[in-house]
N, C-alpha and C positions, 0 to 999 in steps of 0.2 A: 390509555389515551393515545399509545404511537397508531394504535390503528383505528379506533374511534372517527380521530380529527382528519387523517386522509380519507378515507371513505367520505364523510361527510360535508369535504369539501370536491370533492369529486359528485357526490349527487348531486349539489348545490349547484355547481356548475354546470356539469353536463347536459341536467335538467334545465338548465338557464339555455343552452345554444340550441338544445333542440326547439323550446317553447320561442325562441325568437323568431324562426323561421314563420307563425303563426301571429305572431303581433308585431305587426308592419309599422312598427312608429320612430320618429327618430332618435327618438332617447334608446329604445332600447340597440338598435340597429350600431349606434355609436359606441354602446357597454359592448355588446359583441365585437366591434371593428377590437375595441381596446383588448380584448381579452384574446382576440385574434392575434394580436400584434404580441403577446406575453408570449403567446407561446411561440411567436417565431423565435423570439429572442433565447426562450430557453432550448428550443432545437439549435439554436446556433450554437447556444456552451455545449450541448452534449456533442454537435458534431470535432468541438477543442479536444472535450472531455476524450471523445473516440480515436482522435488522431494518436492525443496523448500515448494512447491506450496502444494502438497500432505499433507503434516507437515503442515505447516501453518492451513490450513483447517479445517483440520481434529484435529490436537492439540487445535482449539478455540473448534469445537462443545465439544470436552471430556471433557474443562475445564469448559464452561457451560452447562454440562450435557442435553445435548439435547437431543432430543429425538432418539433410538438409538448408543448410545454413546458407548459402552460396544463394538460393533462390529468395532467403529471407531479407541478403544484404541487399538483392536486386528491388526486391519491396523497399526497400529505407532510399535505396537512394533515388527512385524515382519517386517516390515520395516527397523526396526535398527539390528535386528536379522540377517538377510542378508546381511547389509551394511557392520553392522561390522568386522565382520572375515575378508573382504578384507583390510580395511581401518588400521586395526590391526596387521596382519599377513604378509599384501603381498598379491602379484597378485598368486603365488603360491600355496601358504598354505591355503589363502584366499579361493581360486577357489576349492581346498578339502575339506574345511567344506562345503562351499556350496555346493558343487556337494552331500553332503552327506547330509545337508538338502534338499537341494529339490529332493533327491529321497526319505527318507525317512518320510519325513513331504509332501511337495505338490504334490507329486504321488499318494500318497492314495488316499488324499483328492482330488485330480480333478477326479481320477476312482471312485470313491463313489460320485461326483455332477454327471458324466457321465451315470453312470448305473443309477442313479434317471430320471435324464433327460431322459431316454429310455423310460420309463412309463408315464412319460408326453407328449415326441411326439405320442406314438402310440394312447394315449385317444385321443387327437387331432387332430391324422389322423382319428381315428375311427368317430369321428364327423363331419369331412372335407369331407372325400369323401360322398358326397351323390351322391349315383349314379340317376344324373337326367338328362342325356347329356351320347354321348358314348364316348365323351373324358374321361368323369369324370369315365364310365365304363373301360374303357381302364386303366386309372392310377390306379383305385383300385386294377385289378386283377394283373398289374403287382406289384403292391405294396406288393401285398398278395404275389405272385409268389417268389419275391426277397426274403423279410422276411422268407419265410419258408426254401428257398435255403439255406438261413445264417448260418441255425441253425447246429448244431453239428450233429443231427440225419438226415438229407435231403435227405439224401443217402438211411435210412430206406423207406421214404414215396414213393421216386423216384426214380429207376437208373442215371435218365440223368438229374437229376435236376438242381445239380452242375451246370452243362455243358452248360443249359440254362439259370442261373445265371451270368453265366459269359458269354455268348452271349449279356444279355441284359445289362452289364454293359460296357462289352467292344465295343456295335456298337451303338445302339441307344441311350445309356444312354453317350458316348462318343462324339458322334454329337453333340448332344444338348448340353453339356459341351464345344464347340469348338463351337458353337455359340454363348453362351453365353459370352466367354473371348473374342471370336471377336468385339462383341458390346460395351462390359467393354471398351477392347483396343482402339476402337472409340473415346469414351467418354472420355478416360484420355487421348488421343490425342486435341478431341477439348477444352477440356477444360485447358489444356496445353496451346495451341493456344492462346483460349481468356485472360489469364494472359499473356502471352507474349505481345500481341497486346495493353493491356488495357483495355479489355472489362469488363473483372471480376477483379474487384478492393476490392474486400470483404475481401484481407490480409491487407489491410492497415488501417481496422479500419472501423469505423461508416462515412458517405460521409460528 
């Protein structure tokens, strides 16, 4: 019965939220709001549960100095750096310090991993494209194509460079994005499905 009664409350339901979007009425629309509301509440504990979880962690490896430890304490204490203002202050005053650390502390710092990270894709793309196939010809030049468009000067190199940049992001590079979320959309459909059904029983643990 541990895994009978989850399953079975899991098709119960699921089958409930899908079937509501089909019967427009206000009783059911209200069962859905409630059962909407259940589960914010419970992603609220698991986000406790996670924090918990983060701390726990990450406080053993610092206290036994493992290896990397130095960047684990840097995790804990901006951790509580963030928490605190709110826990402290209020949802208010709270939400002002933070707003004002994280513009001024992890804005920088994600623009400075970002701009790093642009020099690592591009050696990586320089290595990736081998043009040995005309697909692989085709992705390089446009790759070259875009990147140069990007740049601030594009206009010096071309008139209509821009214009062709923005052609290839906006039809072909937009296609392939809107196949891409079709397929995704597929997939988080069946596999939707198969939790509902009981196929994929992988949240309930080891079999």
């Amino acid at each position: 019965m541990k895994r009978e009664i989850p399953i079975l409350i899991t098709l119960v339901f699921g089958v409930f939220m899908i079937v509501q979007f089909f019967i427009p009425h206000p009783a059911v629309n209200d069962i859905a709001n409630r059962l909407q509301n259940w589960a914010i509440i419970v992603i609220s504990f698991s986000y406790v549960l996670g924090s918990a979880n983060i701390l726990r962690i990450n406080g053993e490896l610092v206290y036994r100095r493992a290896p990397g430890w130095p960047y684990k304490l840097v995790l804990v204490i901006a951790f509580f750096t963030m928490a605190t203002p709110g826990l402290i202050l209020g949802i208010a005053e709270g939400s002002w310090t933070n707003d004002r650390l994280f513009t001024f502390t992890y804005v920088p710092l994600a623009s400075t991993m970002y701009a790093s990270l642009a020099f690592y894709i591009a050696s990586a793309a320089f290595r990736a494209f081998r043009v040995r196939t005309w697909q692989a010809s085709v992705l390089a030049i446009t790759a070259l194509i875009v990147m140069l468009g990007r740049i601030p000067v594009s206009h010096f190199i071309w008139q209509d460079l821009p214009g062709i940049v923005d052609w290839i992001m906006g039809v072909p590079n937009a296609v392939a994005q809107r196949g891409i979320l079709i397929g995704a959309a597929l997939g988080a459909i069946a596999t939707g499905l198969k939790v509902i059904l009981g196929i994929e029983r992988s949240y309930l643990g080891r079999e």
